[in-house]
N, C-alpha and C positions, 0 to 999 in steps of 0.2 A: 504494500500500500504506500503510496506517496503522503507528502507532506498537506497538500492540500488536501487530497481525503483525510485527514486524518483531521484539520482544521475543520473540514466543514461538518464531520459527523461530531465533535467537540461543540463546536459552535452550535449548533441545530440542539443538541442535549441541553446544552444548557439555555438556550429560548427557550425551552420546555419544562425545564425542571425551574425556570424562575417564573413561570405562567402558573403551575401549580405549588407552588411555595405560593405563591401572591392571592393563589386564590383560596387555598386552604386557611391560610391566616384569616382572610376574611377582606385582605386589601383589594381583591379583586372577584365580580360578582362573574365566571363564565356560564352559567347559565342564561344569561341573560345576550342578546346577540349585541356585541359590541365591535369595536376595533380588534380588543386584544383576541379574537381570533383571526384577522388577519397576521398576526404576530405569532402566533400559532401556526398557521398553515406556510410560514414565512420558517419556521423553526424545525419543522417535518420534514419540508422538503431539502433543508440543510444535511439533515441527518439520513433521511433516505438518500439523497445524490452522494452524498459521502460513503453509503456501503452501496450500491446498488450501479453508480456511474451513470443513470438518466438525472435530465435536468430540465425542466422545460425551458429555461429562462436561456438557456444555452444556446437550446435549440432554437430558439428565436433569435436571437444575437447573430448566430450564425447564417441563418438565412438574409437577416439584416445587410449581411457584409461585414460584420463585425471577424477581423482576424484573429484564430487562436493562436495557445504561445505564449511565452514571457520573451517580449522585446526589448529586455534591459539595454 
């Protein structure tokens, strides 16, 4: 596994694990449809592209014309 998988299944856990910390305390109501599911569905797909290697966002970039790569 590379370094970026590794970042974005790290990064995706923890939008997730602070979505439910936030809401279990009581600081945040997800029952109720708000934003923080879009913060949510924002923290999933971090964590699934990260073991899985689909991405939507990707795949639109690239159709875009967006070049992959690191172009240091």
């Amino acid at each position: 596994m590379t370094v970026e998988r590794f970042v974005r299944i790290i990064a995706g856990f923890f939008i997730m694990l602070s979505l439910t910390l936030a809401h279990f305390s009581g600081s945040v109501d997800m029952t109720q449809i708000s934003w923080m599911w879009f913060t949510a569905f924002v923290g999933f797909n971090l964590f699934q592209s990260g073991l899985t290697r689909f991405c939507p966002l990707d795949i639109m970039l690239k159709k875009a014309g967006v070049k992959s790569g690191c172009g240091l």
